[in-house]
C-alpha positions as CSV (number, residue, x, y, z in Angstrom):
1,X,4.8,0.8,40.5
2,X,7.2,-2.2,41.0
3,X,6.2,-5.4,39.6
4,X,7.3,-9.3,40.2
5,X,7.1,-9.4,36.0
6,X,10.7,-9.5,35.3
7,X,12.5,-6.8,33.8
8,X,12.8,-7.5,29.8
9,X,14.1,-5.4,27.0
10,X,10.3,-5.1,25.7
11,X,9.1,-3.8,29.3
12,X,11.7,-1.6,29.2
13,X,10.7,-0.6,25.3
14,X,7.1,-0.2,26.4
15,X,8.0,2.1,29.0
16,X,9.8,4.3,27.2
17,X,7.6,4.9,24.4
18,X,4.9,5.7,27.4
19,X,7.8,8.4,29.2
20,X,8.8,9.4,25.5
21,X,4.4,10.1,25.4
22,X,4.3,12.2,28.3
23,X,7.6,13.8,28.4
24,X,9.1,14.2,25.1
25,X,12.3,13.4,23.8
26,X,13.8,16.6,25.0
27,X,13.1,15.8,28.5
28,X,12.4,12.4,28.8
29,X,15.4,10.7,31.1
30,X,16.4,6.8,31.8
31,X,16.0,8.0,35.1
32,X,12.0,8.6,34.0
33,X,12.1,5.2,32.3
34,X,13.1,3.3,35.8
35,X,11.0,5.7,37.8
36,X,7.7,4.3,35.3
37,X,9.1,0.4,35.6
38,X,10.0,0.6,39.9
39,X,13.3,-0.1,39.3
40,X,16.6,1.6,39.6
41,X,18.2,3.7,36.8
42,X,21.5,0.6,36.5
43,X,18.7,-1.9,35.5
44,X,17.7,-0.2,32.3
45,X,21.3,0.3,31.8
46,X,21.6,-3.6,32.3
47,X,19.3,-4.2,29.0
48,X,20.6,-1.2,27.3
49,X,24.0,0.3,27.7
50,X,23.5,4.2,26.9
51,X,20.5,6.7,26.6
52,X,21.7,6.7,23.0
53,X,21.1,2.9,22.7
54,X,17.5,3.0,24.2
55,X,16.6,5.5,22.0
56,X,18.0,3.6,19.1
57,X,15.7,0.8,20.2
58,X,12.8,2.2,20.6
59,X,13.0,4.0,17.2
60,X,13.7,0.6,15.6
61,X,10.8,-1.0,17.0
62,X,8.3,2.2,16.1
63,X,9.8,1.1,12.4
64,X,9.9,-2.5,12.6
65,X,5.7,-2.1,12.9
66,X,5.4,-0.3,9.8
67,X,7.8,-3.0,8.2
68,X,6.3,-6.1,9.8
69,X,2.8,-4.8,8.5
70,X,4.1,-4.9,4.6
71,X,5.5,-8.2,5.0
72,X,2.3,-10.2,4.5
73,X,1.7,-8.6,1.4
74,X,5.6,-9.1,0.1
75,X,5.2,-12.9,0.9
76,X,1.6,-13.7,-0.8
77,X,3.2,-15.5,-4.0
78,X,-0.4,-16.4,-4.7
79,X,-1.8,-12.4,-6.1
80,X,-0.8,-11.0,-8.7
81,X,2.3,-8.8,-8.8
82,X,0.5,-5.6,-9.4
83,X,-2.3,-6.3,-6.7
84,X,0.6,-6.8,-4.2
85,X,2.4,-3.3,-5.7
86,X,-0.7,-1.2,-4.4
87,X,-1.9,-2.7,-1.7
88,X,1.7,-2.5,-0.3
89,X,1.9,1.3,-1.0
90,X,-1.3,2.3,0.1
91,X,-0.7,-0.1,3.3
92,X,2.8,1.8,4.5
93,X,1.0,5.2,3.4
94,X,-2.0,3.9,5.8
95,X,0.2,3.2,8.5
96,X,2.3,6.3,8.4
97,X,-1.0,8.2,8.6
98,X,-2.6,6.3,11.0
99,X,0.5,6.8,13.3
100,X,0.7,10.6,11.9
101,X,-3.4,11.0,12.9
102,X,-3.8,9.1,15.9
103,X,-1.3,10.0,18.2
104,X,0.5,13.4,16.8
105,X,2.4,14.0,19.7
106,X,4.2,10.2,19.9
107,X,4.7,10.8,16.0
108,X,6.6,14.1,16.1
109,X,8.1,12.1,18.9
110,X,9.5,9.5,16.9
111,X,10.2,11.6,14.2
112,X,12.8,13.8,15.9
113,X,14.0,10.2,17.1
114,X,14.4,8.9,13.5
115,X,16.1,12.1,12.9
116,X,19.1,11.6,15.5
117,X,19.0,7.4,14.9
118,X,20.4,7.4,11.1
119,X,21.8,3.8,11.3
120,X,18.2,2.4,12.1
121,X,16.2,4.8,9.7
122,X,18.8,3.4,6.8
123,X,17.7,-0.5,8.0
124,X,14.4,0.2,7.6
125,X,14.6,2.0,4.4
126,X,17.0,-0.6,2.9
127,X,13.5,-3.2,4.4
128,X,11.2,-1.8,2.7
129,X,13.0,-1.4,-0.4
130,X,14.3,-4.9,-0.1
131,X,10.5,-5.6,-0.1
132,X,9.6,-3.3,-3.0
133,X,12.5,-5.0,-5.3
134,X,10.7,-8.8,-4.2
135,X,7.8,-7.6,-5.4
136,X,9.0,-6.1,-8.9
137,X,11.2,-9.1,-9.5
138,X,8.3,-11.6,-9.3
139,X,6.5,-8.6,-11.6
140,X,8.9,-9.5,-14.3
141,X,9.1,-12.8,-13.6
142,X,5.4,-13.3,-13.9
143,X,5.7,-11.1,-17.4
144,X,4.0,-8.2,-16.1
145,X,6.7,-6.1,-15.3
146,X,9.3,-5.1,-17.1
147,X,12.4,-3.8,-15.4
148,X,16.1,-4.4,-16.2
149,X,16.9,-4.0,-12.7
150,X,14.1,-4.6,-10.0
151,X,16.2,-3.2,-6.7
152,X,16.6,0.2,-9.0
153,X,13.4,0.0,-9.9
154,X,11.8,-0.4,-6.4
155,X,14.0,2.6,-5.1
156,X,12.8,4.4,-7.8
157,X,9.1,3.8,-6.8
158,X,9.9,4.3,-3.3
159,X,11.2,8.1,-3.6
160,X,8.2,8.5,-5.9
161,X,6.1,8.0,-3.2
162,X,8.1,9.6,-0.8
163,X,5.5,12.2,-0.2
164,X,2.9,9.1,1.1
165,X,5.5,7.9,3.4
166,X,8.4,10.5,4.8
167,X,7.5,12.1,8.3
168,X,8.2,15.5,6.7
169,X,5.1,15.7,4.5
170,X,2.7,14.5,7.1
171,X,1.1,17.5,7.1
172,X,0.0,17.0,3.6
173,X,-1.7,13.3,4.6
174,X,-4.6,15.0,5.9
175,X,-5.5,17.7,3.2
176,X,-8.4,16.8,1.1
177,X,-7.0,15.8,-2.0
178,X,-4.7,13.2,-0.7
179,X,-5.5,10.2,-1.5
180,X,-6.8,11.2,-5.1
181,X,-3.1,12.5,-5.1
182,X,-1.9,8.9,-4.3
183,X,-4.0,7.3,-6.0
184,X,-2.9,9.4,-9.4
185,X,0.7,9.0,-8.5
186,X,0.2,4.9,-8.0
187,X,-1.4,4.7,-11.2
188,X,0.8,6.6,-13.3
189,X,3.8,3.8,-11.5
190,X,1.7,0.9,-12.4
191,X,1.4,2.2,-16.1
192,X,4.8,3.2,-16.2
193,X,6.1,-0.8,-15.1
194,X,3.9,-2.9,-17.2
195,X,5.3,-5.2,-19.3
């Protein structure tokens, strides 16, 4: 399957989350990765230098979506800060179904990827709680939060909804009761930061 398109890091990305698809992350090889591009095994090592590092990378950009997707709503200074608050949590607990639902085997993929890739899980944890803590802040700027310490606050509201979000409870995103269970748990956060 070689190609004139030159050889980038987000081919190469692509690629592997397709070889990562079919094979696994047990079995799937840089060797596999090349194979899938047409090129030899020493130009994937060109972009990245280890198996280790590919697999780093291609974690981080299965996260960066979820992340990228919440930023919009982080940013829009013009809703209030309570609008932003739940639409942001039921956003990243939409998009960790979505990827949960629609494609099971790339998500238990990724999620045994996430497991061995600390350093980028703890980036995109510290992202989205960076978010969360915007978003309170301008909450008690705006007078309708009240917090004495927004970044506390927003981890706080982030391992309250843990259950919405972390891989491990995916399982439970698809029982019948789950989103009156999230809706419930949002509330009770909402009521519990108003100013």
């Amino acid at each position: 399957m070689a190609t004139t398109e030159p050889l980038t890091a987000e081919r190469i990305l692509r690629a592997t989350e397709e070889v990562l698809r079919r094979h696994g992350p047990a079995k799937a090889t840089v060797v596999d990765v090349a194979r899938a591009l047409g090129v030899s095994h020493g130009s994937v090592y060109r972009h990245f230098r280890t198996k280790a590092a590919l697999r780093e990378a291609v974690t981080k950009r299965w996260l960066d979506r979820t992340s990228e997707a919440l930023c919009g709503i982080t940013a829009d200074a013009d809703r209030d800060p309570e609008s932003r608050l739940r639409d942001w949590l039921a956003t990243l607990f939409a998009a960790k179904r979505r990827k949960a639902g629609d494609d099971p085997e790339l998500f238990a993929t990724y999620s045994v990827l996430a497991g061995e890739q600390g350093e980028a899980v703890a980036e995109h944890i510290a992202d989205l709680t960076g978010q969360l803590t915007r978003i309170v802040a301008a909450g008690v700027e705006a007078g309708a939060f009240r917090s004495a310490d927004p970044a506390a606050t927003a981890w706080a509201v982030f391992r309250a909804t843990a259950c919405f979000h972390d891989p491990a409870y995916a399982p439970e995103w698809k029982t019948p009761g789950a989103d009156a269970d999230f809706a419930a748990v949002v509330d009770l956060l909402v009521q519990g930061l108003r100013a």
